[in-house]
Each structure stands twice: as structure tokens, then as C-alpha cells.
C-alpha positions as a printed NumPy array, in Angstrom:
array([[  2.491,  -3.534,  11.493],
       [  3.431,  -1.012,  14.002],
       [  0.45 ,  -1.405,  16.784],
       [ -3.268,  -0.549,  15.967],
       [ -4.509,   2.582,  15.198],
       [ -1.093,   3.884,  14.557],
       [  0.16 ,   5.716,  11.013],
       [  3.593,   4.405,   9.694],
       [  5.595,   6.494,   7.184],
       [  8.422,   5.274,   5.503],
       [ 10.233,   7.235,   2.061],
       [ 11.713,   4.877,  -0.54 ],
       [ 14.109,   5.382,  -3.598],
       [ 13.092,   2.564,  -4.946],
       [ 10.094,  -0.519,  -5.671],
       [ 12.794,  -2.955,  -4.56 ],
       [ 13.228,  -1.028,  -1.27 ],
       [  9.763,  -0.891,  -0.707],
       [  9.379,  -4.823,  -1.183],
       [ 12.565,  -5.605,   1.13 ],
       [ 10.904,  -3.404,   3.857],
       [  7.493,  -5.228,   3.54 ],
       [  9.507,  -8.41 ,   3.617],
       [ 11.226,  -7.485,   6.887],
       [  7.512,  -7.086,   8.253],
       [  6.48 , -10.571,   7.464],
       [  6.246, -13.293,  10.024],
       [  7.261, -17.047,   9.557],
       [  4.381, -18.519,   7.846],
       [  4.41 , -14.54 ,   5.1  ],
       [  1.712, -12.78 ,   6.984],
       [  0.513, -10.496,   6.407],
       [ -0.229, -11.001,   2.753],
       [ -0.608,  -8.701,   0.546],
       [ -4.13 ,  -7.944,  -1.404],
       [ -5.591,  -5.552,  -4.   ],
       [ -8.811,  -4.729,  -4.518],
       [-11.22 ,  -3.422,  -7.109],
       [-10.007,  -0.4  ,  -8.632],
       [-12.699,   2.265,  -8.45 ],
       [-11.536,   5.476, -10.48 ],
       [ -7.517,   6.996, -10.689],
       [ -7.55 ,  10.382, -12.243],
       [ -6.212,  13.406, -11.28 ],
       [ -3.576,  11.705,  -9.148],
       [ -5.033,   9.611,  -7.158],
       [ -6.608,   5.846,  -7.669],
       [ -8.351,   4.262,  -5.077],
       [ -9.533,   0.985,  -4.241],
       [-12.873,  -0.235,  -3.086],
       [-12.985,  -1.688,   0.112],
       [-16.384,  -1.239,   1.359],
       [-16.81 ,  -5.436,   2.044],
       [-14.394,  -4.732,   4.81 ],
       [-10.801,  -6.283,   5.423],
       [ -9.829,  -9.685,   6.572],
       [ -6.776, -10.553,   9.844],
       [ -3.593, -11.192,   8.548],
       [ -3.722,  -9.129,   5.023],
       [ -1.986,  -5.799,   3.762],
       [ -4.018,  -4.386,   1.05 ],
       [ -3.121,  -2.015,  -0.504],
       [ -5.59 ,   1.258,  -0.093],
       [ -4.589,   4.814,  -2.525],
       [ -1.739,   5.187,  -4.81 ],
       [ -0.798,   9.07 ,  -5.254],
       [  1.052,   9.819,  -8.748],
       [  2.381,  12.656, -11.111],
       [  3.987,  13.757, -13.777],
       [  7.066,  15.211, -14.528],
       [  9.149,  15.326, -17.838],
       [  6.35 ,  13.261, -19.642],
       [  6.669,  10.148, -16.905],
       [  4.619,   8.832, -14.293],
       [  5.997,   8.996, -10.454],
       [  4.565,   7.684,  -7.819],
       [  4.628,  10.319,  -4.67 ],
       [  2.643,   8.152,  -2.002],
       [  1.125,   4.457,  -1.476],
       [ -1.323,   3.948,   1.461],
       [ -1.667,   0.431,   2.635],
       [ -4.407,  -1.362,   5.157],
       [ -3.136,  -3.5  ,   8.041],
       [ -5.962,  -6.133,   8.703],
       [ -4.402,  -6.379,  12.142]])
């Protein structure tokens, strides 16, 4: 999204926010789109996805999802995506 090789962090209140500032990323025709992979293990928090087949152009997959708990609920704390570009 931002040029290659390059790390982009962004903090978000909300899912909703998240979505509307993947939205403003997306060209005309909804590139890039958005993929998930196999899950291969989430436990101690972290899941991860396998990705060892490689990424395609044009796709955002998304790549570790860092959680924890707090007052008997589930937060998430970070979400790594892939750019295929």
C-alpha cells in the first residue's frame, strides 16, 4: 500500500475503522483484495497463517493476529497484513 518493502502502522478504535481505512486503500476495480489463509496454530496470543505457497499481485492477506485477555474477553492488540504488491 505504501511503496515496497516499507512497514505501515496504523491504531484503530474500532473493526469499522479498520475496514473504512482498507477501503480508502482500494483502487477502482477493489484491489487489492483481501485473502486468508490456512490457519496453522493460535495459542498463547498469537495465530498465524500459512503462507508458504507464496502470495499472488493485487491481494492483502491477512498474515498474524495478536490477542489477549482482559476482564474475561478477548482483544485484539495487533493484525499484520501482506501486500502482494
Amino acid at each position: 500500500m505504501e511503496g515496497k518493502g516499507s512497514v505501515v502502522r496504523r491504531q484503530f478504535k474500532t473493526f469499522a475503522q479498520f475496514d473504512a481505512w482498507l477501503k480508502k486503500h482500494e483502487r477502482e476495480e477493489g484491489a487489492p483484495f483481501r485473502q486468508v489463509s490456512e490457519l496453522v496454530k493460535c495459542s498463547r496470543g498469537h495465530c498465524e497463517y500459512n503462507y508458504d505457497n507464496g502470495i499472488l499481485h493485487n491481494q492483502l492477506y491477512l498474515h498474524d493476529i495478536y490477542y489477549r485477555f482482559r476482564n474475561g474477553r478477548t482483544y485484539i492488540t495487533r493484525i499484520d497484513l501482506l501486500d502482494g504488491d
